[in-house]
SEPAVEX-347063 format. One record per residue (C-alpha): residue number from 1; residue in one letter; y, x, z. Coordinates in steps of 0.1 Angstrom, whole numbers, always signed. Example, Ala and Ser with C-alpha at 12.3 -4.5 7.8 and 13.67 -1.06 7.14 Angstrom:
@pos->1 | code->A | y->-45 | x->+123 | z->+78
@pos->2 | code->S | y->-11 | x->+137 | z->+71
! end
This chain:
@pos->1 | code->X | y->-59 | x->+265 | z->+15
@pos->2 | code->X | y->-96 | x->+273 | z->+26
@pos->3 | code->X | y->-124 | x->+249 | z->+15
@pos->4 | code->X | y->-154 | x->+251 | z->+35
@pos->5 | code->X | y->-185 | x->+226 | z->+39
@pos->6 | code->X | y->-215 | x->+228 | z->+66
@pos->7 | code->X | y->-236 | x->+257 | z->+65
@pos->8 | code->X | y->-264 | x->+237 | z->+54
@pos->9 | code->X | y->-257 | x->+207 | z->+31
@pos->10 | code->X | y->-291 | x->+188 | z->+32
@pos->11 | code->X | y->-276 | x->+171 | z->+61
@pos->12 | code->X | y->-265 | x->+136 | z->+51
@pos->13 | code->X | y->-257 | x->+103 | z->+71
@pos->14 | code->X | y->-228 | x->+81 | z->+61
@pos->15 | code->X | y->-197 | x->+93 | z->+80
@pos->16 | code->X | y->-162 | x->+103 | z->+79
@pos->17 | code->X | y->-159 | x->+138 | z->+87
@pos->18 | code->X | y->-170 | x->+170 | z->+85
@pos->19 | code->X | y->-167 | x->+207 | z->+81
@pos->20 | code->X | y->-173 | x->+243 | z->+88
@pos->21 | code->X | y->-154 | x->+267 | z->+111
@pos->22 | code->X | y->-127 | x->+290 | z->+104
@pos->23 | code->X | y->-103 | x->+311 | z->+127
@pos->24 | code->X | y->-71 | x->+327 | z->+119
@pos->25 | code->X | y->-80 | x->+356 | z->+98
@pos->26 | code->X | y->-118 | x->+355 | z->+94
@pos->27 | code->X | y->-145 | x->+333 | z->+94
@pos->28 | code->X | y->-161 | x->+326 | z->+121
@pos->29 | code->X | y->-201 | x->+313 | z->+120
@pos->30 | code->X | y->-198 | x->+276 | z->+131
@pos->31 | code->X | y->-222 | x->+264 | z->+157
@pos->32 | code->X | y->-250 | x->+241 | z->+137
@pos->33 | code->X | y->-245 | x->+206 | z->+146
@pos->34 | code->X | y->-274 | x->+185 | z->+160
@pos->35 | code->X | y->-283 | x->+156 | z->+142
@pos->36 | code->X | y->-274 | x->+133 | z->+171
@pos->37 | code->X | y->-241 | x->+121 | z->+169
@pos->38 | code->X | y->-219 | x->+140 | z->+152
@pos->39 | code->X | y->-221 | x->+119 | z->+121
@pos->40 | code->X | y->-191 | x->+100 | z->+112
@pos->41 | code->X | y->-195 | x->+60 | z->+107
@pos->42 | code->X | y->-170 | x->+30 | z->+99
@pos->43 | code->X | y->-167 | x->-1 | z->+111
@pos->44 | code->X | y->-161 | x->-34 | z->+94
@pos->45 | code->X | y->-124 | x->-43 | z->+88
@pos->46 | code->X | y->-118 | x->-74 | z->+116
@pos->47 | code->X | y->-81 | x->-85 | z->+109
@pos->48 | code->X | y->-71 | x->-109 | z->+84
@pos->49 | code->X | y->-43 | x->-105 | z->+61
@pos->50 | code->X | y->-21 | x->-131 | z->+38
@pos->51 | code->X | y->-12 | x->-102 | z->+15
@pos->52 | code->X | y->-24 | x->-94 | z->-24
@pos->53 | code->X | y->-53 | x->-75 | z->-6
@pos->54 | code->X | y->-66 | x->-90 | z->+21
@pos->55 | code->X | y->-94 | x->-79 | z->+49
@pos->56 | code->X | y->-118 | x->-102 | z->+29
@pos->57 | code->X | y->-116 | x->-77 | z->+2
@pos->58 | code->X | y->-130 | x->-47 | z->+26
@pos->59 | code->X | y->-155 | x->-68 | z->+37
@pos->60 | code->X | y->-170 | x->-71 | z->+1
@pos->61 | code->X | y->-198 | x->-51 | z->-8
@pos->62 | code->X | y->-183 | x->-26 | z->-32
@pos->63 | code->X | y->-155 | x->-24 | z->-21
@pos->64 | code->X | y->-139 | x->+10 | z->-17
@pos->65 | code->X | y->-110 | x->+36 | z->-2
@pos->66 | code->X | y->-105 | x->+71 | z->-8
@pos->67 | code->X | y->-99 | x->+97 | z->+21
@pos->68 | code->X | y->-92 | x->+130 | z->+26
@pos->69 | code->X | y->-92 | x->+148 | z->+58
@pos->70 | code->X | y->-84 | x->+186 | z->+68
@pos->71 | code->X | y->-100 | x->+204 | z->+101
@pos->72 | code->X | y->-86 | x->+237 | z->+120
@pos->73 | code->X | y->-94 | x->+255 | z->+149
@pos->74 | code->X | y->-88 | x->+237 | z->+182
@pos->75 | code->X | y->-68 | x->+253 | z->+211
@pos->76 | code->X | y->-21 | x->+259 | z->+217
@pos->77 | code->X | y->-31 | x->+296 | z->+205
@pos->78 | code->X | y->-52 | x->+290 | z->+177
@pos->79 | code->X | y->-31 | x->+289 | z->+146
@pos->80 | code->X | y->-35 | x->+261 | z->+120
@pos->81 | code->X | y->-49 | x->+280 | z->+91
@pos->82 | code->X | y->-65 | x->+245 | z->+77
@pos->83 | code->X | y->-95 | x->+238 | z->+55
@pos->84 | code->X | y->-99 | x->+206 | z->+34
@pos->85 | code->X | y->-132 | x->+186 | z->+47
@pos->86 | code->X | y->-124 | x->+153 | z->+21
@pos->87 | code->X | y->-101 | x->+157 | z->-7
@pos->88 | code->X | y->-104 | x->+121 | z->-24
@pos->89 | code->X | y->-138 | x->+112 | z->-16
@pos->90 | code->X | y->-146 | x->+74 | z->-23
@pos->91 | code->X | y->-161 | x->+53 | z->+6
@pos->92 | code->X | y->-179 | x->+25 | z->-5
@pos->93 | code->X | y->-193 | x->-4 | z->+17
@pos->94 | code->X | y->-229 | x->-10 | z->+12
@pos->95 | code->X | y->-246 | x->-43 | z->+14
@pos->96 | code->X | y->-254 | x->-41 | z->+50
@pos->97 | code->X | y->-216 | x->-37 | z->+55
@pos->98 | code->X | y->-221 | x->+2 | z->+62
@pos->99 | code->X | y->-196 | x->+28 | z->+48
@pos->100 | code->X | y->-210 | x->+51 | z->+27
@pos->101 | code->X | y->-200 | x->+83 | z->+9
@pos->102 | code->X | y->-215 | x->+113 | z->-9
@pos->103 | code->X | y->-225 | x->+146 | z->+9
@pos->104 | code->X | y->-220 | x->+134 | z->+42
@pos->105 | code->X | y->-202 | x->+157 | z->+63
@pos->106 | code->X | y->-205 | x->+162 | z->+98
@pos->107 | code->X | y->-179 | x->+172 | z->+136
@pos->108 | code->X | y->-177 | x->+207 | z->+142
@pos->109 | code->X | y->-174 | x->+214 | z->+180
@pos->110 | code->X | y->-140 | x->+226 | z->+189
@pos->111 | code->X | y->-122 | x->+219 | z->+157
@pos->112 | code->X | y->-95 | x->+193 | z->+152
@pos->113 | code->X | y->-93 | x->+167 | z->+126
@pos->114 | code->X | y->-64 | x->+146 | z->+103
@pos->115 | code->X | y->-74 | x->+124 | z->+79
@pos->116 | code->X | y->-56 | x->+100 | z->+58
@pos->117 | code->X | y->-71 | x->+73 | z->+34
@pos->118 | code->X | y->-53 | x->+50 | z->+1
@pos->119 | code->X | y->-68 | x->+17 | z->-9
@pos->120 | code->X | y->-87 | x->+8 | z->-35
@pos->121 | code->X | y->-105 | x->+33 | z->-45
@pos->122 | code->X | y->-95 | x->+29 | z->-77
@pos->123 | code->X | y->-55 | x->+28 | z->-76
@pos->124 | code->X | y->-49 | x->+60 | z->-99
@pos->125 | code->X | y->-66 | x->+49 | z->-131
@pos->126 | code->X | y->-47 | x->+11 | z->-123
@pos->127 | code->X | y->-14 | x->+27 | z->-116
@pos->128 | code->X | y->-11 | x->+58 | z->-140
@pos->129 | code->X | y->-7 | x->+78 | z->-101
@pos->130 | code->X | y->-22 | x->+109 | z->-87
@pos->131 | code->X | y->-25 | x->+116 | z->-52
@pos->132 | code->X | y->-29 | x->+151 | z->-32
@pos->133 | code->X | y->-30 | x->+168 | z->+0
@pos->134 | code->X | y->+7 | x->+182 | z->+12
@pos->135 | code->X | y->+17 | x->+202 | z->+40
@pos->136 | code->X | y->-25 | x->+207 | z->+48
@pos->137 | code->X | y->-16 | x->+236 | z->+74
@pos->138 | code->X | y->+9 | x->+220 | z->+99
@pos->139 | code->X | y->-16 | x->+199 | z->+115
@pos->140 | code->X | y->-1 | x->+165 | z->+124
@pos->141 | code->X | y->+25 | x->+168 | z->+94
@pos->142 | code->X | y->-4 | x->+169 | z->+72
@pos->143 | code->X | y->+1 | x->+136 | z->+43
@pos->144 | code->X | y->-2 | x->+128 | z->+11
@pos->145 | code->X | y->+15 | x->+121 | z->-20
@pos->146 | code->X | y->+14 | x->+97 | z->-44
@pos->147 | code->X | y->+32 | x->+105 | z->-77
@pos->148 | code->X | y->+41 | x->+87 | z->-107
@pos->149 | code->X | y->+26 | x->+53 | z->-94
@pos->150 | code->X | y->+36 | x->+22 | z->-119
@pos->151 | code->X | y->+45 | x->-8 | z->-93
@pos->152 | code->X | y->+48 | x->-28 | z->-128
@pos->153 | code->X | y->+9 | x->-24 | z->-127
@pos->154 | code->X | y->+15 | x->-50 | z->-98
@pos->155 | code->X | y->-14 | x->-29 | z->-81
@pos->156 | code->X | y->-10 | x->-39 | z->-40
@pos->157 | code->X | y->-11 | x->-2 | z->-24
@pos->158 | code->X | y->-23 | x->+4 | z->+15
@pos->159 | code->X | y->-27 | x->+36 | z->+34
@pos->160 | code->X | y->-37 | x->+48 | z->+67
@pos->161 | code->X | y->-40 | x->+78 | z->+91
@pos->162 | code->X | y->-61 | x->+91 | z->+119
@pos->163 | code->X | y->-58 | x->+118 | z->+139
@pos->164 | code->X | y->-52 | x->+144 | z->+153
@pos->165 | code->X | y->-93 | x->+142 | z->+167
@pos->166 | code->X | y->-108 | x->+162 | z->+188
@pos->167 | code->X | y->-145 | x->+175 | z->+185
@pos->168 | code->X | y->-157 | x->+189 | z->+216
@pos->169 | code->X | y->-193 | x->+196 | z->+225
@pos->170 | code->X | y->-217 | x->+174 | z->+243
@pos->171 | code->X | y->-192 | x->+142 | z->+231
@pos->172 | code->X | y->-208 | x->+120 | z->+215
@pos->173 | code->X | y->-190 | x->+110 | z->+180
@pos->174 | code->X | y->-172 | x->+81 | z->+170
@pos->175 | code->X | y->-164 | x->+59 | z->+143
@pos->176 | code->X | y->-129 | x->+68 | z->+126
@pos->177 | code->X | y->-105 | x->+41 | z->+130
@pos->178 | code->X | y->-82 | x->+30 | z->+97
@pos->179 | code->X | y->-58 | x->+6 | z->+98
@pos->180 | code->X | y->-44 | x->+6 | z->+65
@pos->181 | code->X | y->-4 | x->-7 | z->+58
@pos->182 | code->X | y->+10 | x->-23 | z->+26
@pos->183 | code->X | y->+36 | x->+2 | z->+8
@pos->184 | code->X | y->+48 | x->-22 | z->-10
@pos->185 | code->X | y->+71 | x->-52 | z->-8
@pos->186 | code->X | y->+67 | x->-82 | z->-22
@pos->187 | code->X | y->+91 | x->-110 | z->-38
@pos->188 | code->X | y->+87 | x->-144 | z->-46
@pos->189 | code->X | y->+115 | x->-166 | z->-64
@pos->190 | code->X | y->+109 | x->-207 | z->-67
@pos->191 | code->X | y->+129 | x->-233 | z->-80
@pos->192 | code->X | y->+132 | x->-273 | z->-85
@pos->193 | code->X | y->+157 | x->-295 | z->-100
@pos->194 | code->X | y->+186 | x->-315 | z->-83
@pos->195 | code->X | y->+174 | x->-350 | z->-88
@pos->196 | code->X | y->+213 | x->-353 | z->-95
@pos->197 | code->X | y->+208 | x->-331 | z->-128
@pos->198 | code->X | y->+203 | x->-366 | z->-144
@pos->199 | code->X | y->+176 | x->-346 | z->-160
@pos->200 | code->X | y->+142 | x->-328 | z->-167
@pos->201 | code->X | y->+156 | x->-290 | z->-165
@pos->202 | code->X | y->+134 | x->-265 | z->-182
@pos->203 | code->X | y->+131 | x->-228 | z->-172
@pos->204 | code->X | y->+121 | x->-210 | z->-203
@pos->205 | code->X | y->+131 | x->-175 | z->-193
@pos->206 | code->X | y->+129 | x->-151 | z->-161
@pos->207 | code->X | y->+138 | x->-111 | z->-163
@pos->208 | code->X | y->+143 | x->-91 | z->-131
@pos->209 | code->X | y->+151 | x->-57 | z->-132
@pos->210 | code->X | y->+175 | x->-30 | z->-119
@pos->211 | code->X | y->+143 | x->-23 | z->-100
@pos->212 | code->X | y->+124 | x->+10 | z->-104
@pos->213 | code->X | y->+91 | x->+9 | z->-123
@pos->214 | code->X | y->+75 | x->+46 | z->-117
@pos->215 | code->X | y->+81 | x->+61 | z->-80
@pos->216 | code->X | y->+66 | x->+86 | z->-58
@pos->217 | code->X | y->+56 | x->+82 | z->-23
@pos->218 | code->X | y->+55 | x->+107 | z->+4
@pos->219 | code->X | y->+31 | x->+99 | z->+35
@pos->220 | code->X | y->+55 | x->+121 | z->+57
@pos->221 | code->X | y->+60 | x->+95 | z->+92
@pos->222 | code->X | y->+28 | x->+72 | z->+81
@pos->223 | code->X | y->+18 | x->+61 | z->+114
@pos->224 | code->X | y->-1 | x->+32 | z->+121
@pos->225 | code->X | y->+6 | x->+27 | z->+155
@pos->226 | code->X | y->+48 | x->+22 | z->+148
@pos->227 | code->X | y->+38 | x->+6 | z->+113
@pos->228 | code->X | y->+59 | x->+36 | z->+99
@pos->229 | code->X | y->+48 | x->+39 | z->+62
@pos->230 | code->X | y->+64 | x->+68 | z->+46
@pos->231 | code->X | y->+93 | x->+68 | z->+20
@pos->232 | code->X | y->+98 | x->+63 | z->-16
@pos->233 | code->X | y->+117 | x->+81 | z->-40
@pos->234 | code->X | y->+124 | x->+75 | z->-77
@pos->235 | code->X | y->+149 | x->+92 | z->-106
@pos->236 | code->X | y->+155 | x->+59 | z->-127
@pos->237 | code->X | y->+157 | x->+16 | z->-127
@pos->238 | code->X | y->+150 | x->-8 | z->-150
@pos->239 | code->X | y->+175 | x->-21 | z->-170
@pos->240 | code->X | y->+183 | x->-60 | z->-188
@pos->241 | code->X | y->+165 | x->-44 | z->-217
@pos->242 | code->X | y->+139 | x->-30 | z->-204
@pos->243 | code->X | y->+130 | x->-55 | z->-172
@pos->244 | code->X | y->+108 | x->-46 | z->-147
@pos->245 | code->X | y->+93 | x->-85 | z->-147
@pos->246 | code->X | y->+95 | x->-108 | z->-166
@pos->247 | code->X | y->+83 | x->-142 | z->-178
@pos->248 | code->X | y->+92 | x->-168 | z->-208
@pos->249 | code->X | y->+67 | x->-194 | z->-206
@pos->250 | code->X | y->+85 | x->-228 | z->-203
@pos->251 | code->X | y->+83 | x->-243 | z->-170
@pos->252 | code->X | y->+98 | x->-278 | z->-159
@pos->253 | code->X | y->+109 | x->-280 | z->-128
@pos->254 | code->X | y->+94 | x->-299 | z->-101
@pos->255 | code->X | y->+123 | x->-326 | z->-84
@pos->256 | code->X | y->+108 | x->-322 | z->-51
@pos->257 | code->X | y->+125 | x->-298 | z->-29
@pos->258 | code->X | y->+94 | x->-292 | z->-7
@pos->259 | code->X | y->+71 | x->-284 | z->-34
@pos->260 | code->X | y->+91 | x->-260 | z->-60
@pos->261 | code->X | y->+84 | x->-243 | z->-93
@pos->262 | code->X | y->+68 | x->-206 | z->-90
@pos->263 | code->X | y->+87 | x->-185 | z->-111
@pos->264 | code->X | y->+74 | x->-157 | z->-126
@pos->265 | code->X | y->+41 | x->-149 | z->-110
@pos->266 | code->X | y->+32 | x->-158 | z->-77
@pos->267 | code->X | y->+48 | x->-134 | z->-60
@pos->268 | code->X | y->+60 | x->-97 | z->-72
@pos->269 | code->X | y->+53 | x->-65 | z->-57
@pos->270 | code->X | y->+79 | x->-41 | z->-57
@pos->271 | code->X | y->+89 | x->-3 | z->-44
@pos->272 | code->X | y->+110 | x->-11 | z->-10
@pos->273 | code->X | y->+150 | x->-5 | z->-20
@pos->274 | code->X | y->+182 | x->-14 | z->-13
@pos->275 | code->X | y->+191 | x->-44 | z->-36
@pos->276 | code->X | y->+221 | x->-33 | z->-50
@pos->277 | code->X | y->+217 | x->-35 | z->-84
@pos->278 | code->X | y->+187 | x->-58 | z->-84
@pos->279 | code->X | y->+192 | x->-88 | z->-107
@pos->280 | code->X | y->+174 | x->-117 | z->-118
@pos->281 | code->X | y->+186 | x->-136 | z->-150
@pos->282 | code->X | y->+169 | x->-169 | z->-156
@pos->283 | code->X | y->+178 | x->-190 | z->-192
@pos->284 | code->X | y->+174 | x->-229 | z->-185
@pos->285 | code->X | y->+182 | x->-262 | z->-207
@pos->286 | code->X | y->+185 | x->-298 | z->-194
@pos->287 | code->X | y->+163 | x->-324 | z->-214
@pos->288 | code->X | y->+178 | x->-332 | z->-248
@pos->289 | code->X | y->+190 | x->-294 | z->-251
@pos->290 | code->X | y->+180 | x->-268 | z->-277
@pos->291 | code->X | y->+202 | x->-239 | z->-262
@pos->292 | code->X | y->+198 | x->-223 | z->-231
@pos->293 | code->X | y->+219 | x->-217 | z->-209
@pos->294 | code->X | y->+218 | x->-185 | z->-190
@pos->295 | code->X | y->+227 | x->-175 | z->-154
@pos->296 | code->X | y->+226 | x->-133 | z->-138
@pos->297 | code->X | y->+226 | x->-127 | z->-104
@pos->298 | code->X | y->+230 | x->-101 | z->-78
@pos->299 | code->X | y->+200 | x->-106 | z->-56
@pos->300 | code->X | y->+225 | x->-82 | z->-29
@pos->301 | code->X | y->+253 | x->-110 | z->-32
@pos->302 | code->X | y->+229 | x->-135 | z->-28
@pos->303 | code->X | y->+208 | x->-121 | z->-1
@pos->304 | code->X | y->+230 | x->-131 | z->+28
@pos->305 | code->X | y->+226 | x->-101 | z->+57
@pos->306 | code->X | y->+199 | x->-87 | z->+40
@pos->307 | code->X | y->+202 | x->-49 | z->+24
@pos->308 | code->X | y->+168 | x->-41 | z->+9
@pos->309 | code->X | y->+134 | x->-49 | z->+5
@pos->310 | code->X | y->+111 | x->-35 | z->+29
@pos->311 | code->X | y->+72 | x->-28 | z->+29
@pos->312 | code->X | y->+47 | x->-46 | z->+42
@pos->313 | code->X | y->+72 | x->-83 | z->+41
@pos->314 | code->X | y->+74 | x->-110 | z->+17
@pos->315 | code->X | y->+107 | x->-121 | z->+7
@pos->316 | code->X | y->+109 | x->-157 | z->-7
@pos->317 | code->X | y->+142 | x->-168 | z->-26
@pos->318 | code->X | y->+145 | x->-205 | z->-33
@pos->319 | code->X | y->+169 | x->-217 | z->-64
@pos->320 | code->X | y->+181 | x->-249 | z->-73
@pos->321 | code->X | y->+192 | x->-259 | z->-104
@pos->322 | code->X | y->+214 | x->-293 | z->-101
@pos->323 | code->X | y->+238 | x->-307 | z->-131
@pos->324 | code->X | y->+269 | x->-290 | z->-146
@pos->325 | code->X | y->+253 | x->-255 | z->-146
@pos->326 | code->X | y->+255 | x->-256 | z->-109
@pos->327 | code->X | y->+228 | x->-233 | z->-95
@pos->328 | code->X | y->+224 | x->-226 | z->-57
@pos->329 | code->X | y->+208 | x->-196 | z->-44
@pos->330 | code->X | y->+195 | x->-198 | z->-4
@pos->331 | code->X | y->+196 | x->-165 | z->+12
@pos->332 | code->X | y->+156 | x->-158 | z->+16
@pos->333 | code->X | y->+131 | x->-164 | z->+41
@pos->334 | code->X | y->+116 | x->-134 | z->+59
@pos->335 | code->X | y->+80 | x->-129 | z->+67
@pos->336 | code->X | y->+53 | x->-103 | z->+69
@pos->337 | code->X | y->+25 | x->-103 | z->+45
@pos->338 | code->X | y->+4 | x->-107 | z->+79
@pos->339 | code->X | y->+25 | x->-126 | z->+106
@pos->340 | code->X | y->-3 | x->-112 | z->+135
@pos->341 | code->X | y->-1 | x->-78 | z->+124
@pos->342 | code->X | y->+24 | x->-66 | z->+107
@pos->343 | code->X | y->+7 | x->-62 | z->+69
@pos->344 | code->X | y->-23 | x->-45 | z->+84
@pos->345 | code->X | y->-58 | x->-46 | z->+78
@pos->346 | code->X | y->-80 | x->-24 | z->+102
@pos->347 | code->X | y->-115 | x->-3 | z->+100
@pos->348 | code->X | y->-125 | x->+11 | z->+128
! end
């Protein structure tokens, strides 16, 4: 792949986009850009969001996304022979709510554009991942990859795409539009006590695994405007030794069906899967007790209609825990992270 940058790199503005020219086997000198709008600027995200991350988080000053973005000659007869114009770069919004980045790049007339973004900024030192360009020179079937990312982290991962955009002379530029997607789903398991236990019943154990812990994502199908969000792929799960989640602080269950115990955290994000072989053992005791007791189930059998886990929903189990070791499982409750928009959170 080709890397090129302006042919004179004092100029600067904060933007999202760039580059120099190139043609199928040499290098063309690209036209100079004026000053007067060609830079690339973002907007402020506007959509709010009921996930880990939320909009409120790209509104803060500081916060951040990387992007990367490839350019190639415009035209049915001009062959994609692309060059990288971003490849990572963090953009960071300023105290006046302006995106900013380093070396500001700028549109090239007659040159198309993909770019494709991961928030935060920050997600490869907080889940062990790397990320990279793929496929740079088929134009829309340009992605990226994500490998080795650690969902145990419990790191909430977005990304978006734009493109493909058009730079054509005398048109004025405009601000890239983002709208980023969760890739992950998320899972949260509650739990109170049967009044008719005849007693306080104490959770002193949780472990959920048969759920992978390192996976690789390919951006292959992101799209934005179906909410497609690419595909996972991983070699192994955990296992009841090795748990992907898990928590043993006591916890006493609330009696009151409309207000039940959280179980392990809040809410757990995981890779989207099928849920066979997803289980979630949970060791209990009624009051007066100094053994637990111990119950493993199949979140598939329990599931009702539901198959898998999907990103970009929340899927809330709710347990109760009555006398006799009787434990009932309600198939879940289905929701998006964002009921308005489908787990999204927009720049533009």
């Amino acid at each position: 792949m080709r890397k090129f940058f302006p042919l004179r790199p004092f100029l600067c503005a904060l933007t999202l986009l760039c580059a120099a020219g190139c043609s199928d086997a040499s290098t063309e000198p690209a036209p100079e850009p004026s000053r007067e709008g060609l830079a690339m600027r973002f907007g402020i995200p506007d959509l709010e969001s009921r996930a880990a991350f939320t909009a409120a988080d790209l509104q803060q000053t500081g916060a951040a996304f990387r992007v990367w973005g490839t350019y190639h000659k415009s035209g049915p007869s001009a062959p994609v022979a692309a060059a990288t114009v971003f490849d990572g770069t963090v953009v960071t919004r300023d105290d006046a709510g302006l995106w900013n980045y380093d070396e500001t790049q700028y549109w090239f007339p007659g040159f198309t554009y993909h770019f494709r973004a991961l928030f935060p900024a920050d997600f490869a030192a907080r889940s062990n991942a790397a990320a990279a360009i793929a496929a740079a020179d088929r134009g829309d079937g340009m992605h990226l990859t994500v490998a080795g990312f650690d969902a145990s982290k419990q790191l909430d991962l977005l990304a978006a795409a734009a493109g493909p955009i058009e730079s054509r002379p005398a048109v004025a530029a405009s601000k890239v539009a983002f709208r980023f997607l969760h890739l992950l789903a998320q899972v949260r398991f509650t739990a109170f006590a049967d009044p008719d236990a005849g007693a306080a019943v104490t959770v002193t154990s949780v472990r959920l695994h048969g759920i992978p812990r390192i996976a690789d994502w390919s951006g292959a199908g992101l799209d934005p405007a179906t909410a497609a969000r690419g595909s996972w792929s991983w070699n192994a799960v955990t296992t009841a030794d090795d748990t992907f989640a898990a928590d043993d602080s006591p916890k006493t269950l609330s009696v009151d069906a409309a207000a039940p115990t959280a179980l392990l955290a809040d809410r757990t994000l995981l890779i989207p899967q099928r849920l066979d072989g997803c289980r979630l053992t949970i060791a209990y005791r009624y009051a007066g007790e100094t053994a637990d007791r111990t119950a493993s189930v199949s979140l598939a059998a329990v599931s009702g209609a539901l198959s898998r886990w999907e990103a970009g929903k929340s899927y809330r189990y709710r347990i109760t825990i009555g006398p006799a070791d009787f434990i009932l499982f309600e198939a879940p409750t289905i929701e998006p992270w964002q009921e308005s928009t489908g787990g999204s959170i927009r720049i533009d």
